[in-house]
PAZAMAR-799576 format. One record per residue (C-alpha): residue number from 1; x, y, z; chain; residue in three letters. Coordinates in steps of 0.05 Angstrom, whole numbers. Last residue first. Example, Ala and Ser with C-alpha at 12.3 -4.5 7.8 and 13.67 -1.06 7.14 Angstrom:
+-----+--------+--------+--------+-------+-----+
!   n !      u !      v !      w ! chain ! res !
+-----+--------+--------+--------+-------+-----+
!   2 !    273 !    -21 !    143 !     A ! SER !
!   1 !    246 !    -90 !    156 !     A ! ALA !
+-----+--------+--------+--------+-------+-----+
This chain:
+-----+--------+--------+--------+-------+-----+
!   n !      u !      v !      w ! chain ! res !
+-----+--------+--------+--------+-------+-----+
! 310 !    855 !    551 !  -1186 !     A ! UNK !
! 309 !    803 !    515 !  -1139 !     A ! UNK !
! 308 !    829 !    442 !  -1146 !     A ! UNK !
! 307 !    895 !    470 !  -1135 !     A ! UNK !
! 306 !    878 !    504 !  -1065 !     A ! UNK !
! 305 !    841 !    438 !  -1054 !     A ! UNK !
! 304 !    901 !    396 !  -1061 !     A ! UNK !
! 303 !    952 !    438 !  -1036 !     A ! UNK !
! 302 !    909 !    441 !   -974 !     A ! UNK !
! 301 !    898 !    364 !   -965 !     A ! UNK !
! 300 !    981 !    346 !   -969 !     A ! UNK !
! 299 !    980 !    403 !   -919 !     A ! UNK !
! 298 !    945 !    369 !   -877 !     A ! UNK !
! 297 !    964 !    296 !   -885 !     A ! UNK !
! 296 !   1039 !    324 !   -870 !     A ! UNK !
! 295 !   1014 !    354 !   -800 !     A ! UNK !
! 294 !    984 !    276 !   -789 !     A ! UNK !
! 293 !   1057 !    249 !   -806 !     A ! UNK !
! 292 !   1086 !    304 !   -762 !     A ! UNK !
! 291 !   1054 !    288 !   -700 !     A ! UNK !
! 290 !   1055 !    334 !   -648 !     A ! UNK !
! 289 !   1006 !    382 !   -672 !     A ! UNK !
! 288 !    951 !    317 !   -689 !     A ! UNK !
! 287 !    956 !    283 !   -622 !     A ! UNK !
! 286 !    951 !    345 !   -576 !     A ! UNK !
! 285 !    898 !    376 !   -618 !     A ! UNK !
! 284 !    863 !    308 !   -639 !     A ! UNK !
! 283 !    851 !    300 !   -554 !     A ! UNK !
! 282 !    842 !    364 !   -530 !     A ! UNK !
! 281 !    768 !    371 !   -544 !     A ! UNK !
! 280 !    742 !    307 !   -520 !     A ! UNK !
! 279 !    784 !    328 !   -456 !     A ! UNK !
! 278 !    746 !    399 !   -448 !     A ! UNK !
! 277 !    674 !    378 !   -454 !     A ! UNK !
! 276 !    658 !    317 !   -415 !     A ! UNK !
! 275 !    724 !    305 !   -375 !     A ! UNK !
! 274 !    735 !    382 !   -355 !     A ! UNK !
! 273 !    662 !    389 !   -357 !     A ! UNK !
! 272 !    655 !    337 !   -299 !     A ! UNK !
! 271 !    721 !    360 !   -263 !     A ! UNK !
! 270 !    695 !    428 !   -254 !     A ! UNK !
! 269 !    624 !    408 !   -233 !     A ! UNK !
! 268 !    659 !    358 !   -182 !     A ! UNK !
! 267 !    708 !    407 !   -153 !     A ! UNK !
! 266 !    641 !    459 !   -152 !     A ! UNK !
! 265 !    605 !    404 !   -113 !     A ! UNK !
! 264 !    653 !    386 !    -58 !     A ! UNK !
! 263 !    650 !    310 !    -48 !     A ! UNK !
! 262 !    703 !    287 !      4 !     A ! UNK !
! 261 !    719 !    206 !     -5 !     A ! UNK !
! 260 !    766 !    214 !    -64 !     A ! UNK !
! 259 !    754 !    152 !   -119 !     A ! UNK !
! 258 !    699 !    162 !   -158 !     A ! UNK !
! 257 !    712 !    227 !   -181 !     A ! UNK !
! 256 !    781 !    235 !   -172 !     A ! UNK !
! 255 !    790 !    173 !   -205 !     A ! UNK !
! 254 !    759 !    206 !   -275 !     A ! UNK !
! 253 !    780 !    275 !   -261 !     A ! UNK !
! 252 !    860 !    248 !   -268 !     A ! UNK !
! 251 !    842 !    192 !   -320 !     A ! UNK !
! 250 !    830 !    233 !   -384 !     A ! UNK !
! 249 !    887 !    283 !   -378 !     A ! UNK !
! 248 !    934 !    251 !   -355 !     A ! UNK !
! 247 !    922 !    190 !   -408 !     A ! UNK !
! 246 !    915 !    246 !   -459 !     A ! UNK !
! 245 !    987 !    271 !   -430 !     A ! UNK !
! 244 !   1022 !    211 !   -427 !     A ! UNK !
! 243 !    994 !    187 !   -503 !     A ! UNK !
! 242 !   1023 !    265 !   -524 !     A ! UNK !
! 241 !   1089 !    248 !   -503 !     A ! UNK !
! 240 !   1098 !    171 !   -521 !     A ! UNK !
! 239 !   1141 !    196 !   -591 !     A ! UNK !
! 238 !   1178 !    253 !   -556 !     A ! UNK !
! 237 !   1193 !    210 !   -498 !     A ! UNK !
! 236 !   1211 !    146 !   -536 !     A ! UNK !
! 235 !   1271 !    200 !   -584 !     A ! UNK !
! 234 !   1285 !    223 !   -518 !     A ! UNK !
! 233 !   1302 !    154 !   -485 !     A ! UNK !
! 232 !   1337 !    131 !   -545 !     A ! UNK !
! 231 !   1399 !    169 !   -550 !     A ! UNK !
! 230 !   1437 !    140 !   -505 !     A ! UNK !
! 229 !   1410 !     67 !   -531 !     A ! UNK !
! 228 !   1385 !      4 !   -510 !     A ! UNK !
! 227 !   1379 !     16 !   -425 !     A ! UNK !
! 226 !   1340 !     82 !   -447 !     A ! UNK !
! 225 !   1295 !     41 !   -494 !     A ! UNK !
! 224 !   1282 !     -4 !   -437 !     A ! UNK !
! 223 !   1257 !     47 !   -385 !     A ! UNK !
! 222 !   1222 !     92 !   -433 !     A ! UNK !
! 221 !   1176 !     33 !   -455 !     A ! UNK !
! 220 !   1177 !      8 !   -384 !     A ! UNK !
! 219 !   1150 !     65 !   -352 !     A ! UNK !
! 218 !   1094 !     84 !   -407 !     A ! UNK !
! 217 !   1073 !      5 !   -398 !     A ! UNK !
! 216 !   1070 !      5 !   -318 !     A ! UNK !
! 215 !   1035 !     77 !   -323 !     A ! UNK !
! 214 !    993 !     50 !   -370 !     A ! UNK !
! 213 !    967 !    -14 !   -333 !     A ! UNK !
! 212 !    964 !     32 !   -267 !     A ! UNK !
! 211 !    918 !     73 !   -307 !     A ! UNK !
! 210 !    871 !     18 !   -331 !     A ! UNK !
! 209 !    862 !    -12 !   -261 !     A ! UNK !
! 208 !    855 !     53 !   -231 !     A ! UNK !
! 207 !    795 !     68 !   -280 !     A ! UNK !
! 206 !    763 !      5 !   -286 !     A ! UNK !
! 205 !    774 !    -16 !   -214 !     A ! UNK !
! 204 !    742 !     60 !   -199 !     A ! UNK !
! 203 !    677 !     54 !   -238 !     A ! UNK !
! 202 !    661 !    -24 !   -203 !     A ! UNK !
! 201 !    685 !      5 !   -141 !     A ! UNK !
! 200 !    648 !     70 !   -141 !     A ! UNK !
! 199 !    579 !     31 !   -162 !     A ! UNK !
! 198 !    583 !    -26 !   -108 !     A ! UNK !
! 197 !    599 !     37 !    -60 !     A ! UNK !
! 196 !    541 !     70 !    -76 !     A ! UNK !
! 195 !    501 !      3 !    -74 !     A ! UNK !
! 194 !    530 !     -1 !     -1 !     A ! UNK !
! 193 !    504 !     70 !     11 !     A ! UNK !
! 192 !    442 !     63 !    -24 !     A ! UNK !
! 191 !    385 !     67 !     35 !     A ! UNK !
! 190 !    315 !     81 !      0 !     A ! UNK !
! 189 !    282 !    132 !    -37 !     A ! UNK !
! 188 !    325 !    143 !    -83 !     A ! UNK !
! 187 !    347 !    217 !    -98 !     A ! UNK !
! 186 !    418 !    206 !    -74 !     A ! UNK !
! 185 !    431 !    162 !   -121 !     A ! UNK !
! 184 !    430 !    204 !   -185 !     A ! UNK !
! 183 !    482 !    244 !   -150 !     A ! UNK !
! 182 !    528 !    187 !   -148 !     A ! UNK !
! 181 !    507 !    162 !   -215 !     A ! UNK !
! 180 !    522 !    226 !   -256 !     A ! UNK !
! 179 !    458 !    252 !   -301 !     A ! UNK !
! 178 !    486 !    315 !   -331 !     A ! UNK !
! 177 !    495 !    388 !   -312 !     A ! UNK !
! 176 !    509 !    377 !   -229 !     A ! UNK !
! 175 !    463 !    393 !   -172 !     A ! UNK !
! 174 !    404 !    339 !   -195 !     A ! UNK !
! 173 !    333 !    353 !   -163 !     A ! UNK !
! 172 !    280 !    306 !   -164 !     A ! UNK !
! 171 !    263 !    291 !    -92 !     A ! UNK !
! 170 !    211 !    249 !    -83 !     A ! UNK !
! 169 !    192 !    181 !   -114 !     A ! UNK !
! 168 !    252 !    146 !   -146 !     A ! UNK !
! 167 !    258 !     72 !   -130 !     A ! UNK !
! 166 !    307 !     39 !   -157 !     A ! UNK !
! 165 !    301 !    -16 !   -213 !     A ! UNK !
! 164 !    362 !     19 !   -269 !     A ! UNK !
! 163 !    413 !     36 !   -219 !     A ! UNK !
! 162 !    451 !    -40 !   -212 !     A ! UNK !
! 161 !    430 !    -46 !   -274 !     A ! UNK !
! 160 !    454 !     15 !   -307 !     A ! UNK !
! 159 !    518 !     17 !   -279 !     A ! UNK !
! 158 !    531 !    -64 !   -306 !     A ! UNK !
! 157 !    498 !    -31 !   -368 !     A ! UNK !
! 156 !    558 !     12 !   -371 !     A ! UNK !
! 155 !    618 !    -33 !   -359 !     A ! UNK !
! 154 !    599 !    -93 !   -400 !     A ! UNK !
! 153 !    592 !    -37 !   -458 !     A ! UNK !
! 152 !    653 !    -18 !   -445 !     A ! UNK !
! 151 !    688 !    -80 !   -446 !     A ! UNK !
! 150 !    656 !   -103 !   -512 !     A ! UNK !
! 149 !    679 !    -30 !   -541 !     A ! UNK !
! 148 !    752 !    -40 !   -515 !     A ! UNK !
! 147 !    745 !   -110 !   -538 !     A ! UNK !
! 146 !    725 !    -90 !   -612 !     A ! UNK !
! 145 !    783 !    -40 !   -613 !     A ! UNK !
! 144 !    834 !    -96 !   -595 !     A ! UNK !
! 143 !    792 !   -149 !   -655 !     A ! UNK !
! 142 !    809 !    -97 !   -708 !     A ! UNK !
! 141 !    873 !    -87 !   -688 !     A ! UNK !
! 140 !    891 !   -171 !   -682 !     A ! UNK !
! 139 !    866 !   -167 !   -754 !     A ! UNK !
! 138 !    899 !   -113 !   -788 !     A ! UNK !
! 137 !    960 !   -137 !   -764 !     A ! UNK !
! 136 !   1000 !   -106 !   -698 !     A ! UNK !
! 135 !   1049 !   -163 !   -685 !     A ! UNK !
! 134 !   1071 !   -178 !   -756 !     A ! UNK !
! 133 !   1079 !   -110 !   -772 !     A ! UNK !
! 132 !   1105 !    -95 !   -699 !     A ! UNK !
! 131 !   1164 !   -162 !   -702 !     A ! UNK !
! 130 !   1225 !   -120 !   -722 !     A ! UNK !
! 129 !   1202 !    -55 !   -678 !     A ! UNK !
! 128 !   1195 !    -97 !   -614 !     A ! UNK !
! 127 !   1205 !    -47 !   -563 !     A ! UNK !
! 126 !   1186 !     20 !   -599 !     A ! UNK !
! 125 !   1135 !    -11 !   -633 !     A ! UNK !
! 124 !   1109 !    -66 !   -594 !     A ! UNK !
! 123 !   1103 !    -22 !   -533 !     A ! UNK !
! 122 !   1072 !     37 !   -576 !     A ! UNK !
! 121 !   1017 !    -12 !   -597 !     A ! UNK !
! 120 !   1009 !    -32 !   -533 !     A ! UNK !
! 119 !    995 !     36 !   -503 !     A ! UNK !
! 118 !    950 !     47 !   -555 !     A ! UNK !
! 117 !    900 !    -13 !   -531 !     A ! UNK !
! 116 !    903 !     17 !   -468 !     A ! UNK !
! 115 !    886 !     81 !   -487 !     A ! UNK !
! 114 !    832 !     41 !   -518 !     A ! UNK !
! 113 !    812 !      3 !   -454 !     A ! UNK !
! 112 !    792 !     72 !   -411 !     A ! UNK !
! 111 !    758 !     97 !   -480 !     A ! UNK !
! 110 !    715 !     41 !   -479 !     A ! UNK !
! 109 !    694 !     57 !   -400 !     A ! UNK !
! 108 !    677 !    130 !   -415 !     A ! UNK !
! 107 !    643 !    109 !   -475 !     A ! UNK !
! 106 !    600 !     61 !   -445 !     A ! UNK !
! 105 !    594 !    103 !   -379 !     A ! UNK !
! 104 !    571 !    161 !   -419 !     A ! UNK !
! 103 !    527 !    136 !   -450 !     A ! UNK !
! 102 !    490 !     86 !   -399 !     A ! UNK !
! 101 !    483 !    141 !   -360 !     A ! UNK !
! 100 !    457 !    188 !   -408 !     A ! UNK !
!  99 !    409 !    136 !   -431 !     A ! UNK !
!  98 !    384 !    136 !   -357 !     A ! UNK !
!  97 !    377 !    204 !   -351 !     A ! UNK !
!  96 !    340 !    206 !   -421 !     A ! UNK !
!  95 !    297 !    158 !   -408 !     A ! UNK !
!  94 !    274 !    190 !   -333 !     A ! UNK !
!  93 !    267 !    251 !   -375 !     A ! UNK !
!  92 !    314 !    316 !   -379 !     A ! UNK !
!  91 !    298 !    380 !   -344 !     A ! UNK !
!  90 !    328 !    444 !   -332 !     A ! UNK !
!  89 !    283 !    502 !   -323 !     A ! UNK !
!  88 !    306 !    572 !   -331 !     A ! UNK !
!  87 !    335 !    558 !   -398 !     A ! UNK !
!  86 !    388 !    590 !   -445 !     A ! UNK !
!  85 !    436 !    545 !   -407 !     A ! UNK !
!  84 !    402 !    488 !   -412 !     A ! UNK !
!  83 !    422 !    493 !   -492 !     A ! UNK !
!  82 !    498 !    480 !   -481 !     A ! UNK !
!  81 !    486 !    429 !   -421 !     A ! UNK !
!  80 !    438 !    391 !   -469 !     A ! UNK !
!  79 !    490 !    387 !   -528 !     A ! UNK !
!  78 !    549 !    380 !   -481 !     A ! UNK !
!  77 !    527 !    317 !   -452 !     A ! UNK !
!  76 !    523 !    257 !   -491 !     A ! UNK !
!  75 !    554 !    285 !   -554 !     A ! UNK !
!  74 !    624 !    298 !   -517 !     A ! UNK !
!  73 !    626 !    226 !   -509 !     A ! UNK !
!  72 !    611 !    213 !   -583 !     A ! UNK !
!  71 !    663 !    259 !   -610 !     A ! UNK !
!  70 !    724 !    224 !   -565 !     A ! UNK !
!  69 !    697 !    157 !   -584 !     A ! UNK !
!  68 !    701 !    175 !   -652 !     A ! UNK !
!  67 !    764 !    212 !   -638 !     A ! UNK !
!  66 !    790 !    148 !   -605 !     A ! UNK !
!  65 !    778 !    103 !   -659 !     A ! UNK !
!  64 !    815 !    149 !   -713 !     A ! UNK !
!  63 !    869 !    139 !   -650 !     A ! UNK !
!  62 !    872 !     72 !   -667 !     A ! UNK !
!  61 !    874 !     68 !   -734 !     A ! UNK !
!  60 !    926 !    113 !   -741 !     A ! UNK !
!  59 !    976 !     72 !   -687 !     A ! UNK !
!  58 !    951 !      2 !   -732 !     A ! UNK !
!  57 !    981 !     36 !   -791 !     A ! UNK !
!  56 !    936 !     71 !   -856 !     A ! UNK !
!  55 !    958 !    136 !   -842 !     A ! UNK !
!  54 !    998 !    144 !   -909 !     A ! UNK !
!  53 !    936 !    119 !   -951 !     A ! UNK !
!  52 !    889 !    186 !   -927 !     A ! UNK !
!  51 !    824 !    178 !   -928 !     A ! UNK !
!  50 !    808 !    144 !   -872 !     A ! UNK !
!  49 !    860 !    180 !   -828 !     A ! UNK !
!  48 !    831 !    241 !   -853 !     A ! UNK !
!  47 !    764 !    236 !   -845 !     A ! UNK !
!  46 !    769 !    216 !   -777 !     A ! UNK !
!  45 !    821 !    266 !   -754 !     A ! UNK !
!  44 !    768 !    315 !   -779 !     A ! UNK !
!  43 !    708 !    281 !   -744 !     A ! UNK !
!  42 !    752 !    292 !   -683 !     A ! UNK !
!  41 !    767 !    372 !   -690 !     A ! UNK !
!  40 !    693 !    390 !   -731 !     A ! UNK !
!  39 !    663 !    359 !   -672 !     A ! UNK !
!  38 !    701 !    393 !   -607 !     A ! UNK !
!  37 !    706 !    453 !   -646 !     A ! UNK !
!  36 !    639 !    467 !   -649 !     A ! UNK !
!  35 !    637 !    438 !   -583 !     A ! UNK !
!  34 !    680 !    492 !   -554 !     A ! UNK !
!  33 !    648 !    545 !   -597 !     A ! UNK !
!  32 !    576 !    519 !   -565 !     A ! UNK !
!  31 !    611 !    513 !   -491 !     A ! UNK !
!  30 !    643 !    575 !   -489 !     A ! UNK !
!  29 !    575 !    617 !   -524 !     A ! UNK !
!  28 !    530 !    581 !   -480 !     A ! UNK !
!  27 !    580 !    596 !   -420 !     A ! UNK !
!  26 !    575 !    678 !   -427 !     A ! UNK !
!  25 !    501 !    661 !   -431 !     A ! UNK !
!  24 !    499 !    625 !   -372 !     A ! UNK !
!  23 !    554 !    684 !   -331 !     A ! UNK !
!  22 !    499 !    736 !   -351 !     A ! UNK !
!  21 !    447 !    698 !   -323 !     A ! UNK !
!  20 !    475 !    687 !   -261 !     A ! UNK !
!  19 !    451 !    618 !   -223 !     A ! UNK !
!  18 !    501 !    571 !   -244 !     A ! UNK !
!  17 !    523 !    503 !   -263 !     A ! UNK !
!  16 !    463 !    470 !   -276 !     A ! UNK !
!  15 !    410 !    453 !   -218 !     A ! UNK !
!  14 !    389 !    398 !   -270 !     A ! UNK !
!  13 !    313 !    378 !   -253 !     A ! UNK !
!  12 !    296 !    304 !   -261 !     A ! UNK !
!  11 !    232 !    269 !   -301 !     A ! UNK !
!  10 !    179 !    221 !   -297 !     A ! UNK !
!   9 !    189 !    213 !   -218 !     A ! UNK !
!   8 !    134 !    153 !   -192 !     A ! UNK !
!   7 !     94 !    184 !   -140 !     A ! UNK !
!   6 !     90 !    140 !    -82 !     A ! UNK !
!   5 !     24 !    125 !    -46 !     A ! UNK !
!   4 !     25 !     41 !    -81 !     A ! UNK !
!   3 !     93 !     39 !    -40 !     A ! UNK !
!   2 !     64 !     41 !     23 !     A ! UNK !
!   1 !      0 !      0 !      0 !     A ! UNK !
+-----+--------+--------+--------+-------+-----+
């Protein structure tokens, strides 16, 4: 009978990230160049490493995955945070909560396994140069990127079940831009401490088991081509530089998140566009203006348009 008296919640209420208006607009023209740029940046690297013979290598092919995955994340949430901002109510659907959980969590998590993924490919071919084409075939790349996917997808709708059947009958209120599990939670109606911390350790053994993985691989990649040759440690630094950074990058907000004990709720707002909207964004910038092959691409595109329109 108890539960037959609940009101079932249709719908959530995003608290956003601010109350001026002056500072929302000021954001809706951030967020919607940032995006902008965000889209054009990683469909770009797409396009180009498809199109493009030179960049057909396993190390190409991998990071035209992780642009994708790149655009796709930003997708989830930037969209609706962009055009929130113009609104005084903020509302997205039970659905759409849910979907954006799944999302982002599916992405998140296949992104974890493809930086992974690239960290082995840089292991085999700065370690193992001779034996990399034989190594890193079209096959055995094709069937990594499938795994990361697999692996995220296990990852999300294990979030989504464990989330999916609570009940939800009062407060409706989200303090953050996007639906995020642990806030999510705290608008059941019911005790989910230990499902809160069944949640944080299934995110967080993802995440700190993925880093540690790539800090052991980074480490030994420098350590053993330092041990080879004089030379050779700055010649793997200057090649592994921009995967270090992205794996900074991407990982740092994500354990924070789940991981520190403390939640202060402008840290976490930070941290959740810094992963959602800036990180998507940095991505094909640091890859493509360190890299000379993709800079090559480029130009190799320009001289062919500017002489297709003399």
């Amino acid at each position: 009978m108890e539960e037959a008296n609940q009101s079932v919640v249709h719908e959530f209420i995003f608290q956003g990230l601010c109350n001026s208006k002056e500072l929302q607009i000021f954001l809706f023209l951030s967020f919607s160049i940032l995006y902008l740029m965000t889209v054009v940046g990683n469909l770009f690297v797409v396009l180009l490493i498809i199109t493009d013979p030179h960049l057909h290598s396993p190390m190409y092919f991998l990071l035209a995955n992780l642009s994708f995955v790149d655009f796709c994340l930003s997708s989830v949430t930037t969209p609706k945070l962009t055009t929130d901002l113009l609104k005084d109510k903020k509302t997205i659907s039970f659905g759409g909560c849910m979907s954006q959980i799944l999302c982002v969590h599916f992405f998140g998590g296949g992104e974890m396994v493809l930086l992974v993924t690239m960290a082995y490919d840089r292991y085999v071919a700065i370690c193992k140069p001779l034996h990399y084409s034989s190594i890193m075939d079209r096959q055995k790349c094709i069937w990594l990127v499938l795994i990361s996917w697999i692996i995220g997808f296990l990852h999300a709708m294990s979030q989504l079940f464990m989330i999916l059947e609570l009940p939800f009958c009062g407060p409706r209120v989200v303090d953050s831009f996007f639906c995020d599990i642990p806030l999510v939670l705290k608008l059941a109606c019911m005790d989910t401490n230990t499902l809160g911390m069944l949640i944080n350790a299934d995110s967080g053994i993802l995440a700190t088991t993925c880093f540690i993985v790539l800090l052991i691989s980074y480490t030994y990649i420098l350590v053993t081509v330092r041990l080879r040759s004089e030379g050779g440690a700055s010649k793997a630094l200057s090649t592994c530089t921009s995967h270090i950074t992205v794996v900074v990058l991407f990982f740092g907000p994500c354990i924070f998140i789940y991981l520190w004990p403390v939640s202060i709720t402008w840290v976490d707002k930070f941290l959740a566009v810094f992963y959602t909207v800036v990180t998507p964004l940095l991505n094909p910038a640091i890859y493509t203006l360190r890299n000379n092959d993709i800079k090559k691409a480029v130009k190799k595109l320009v001289n062919q348009h500017v002489k297709s329109t003399e």
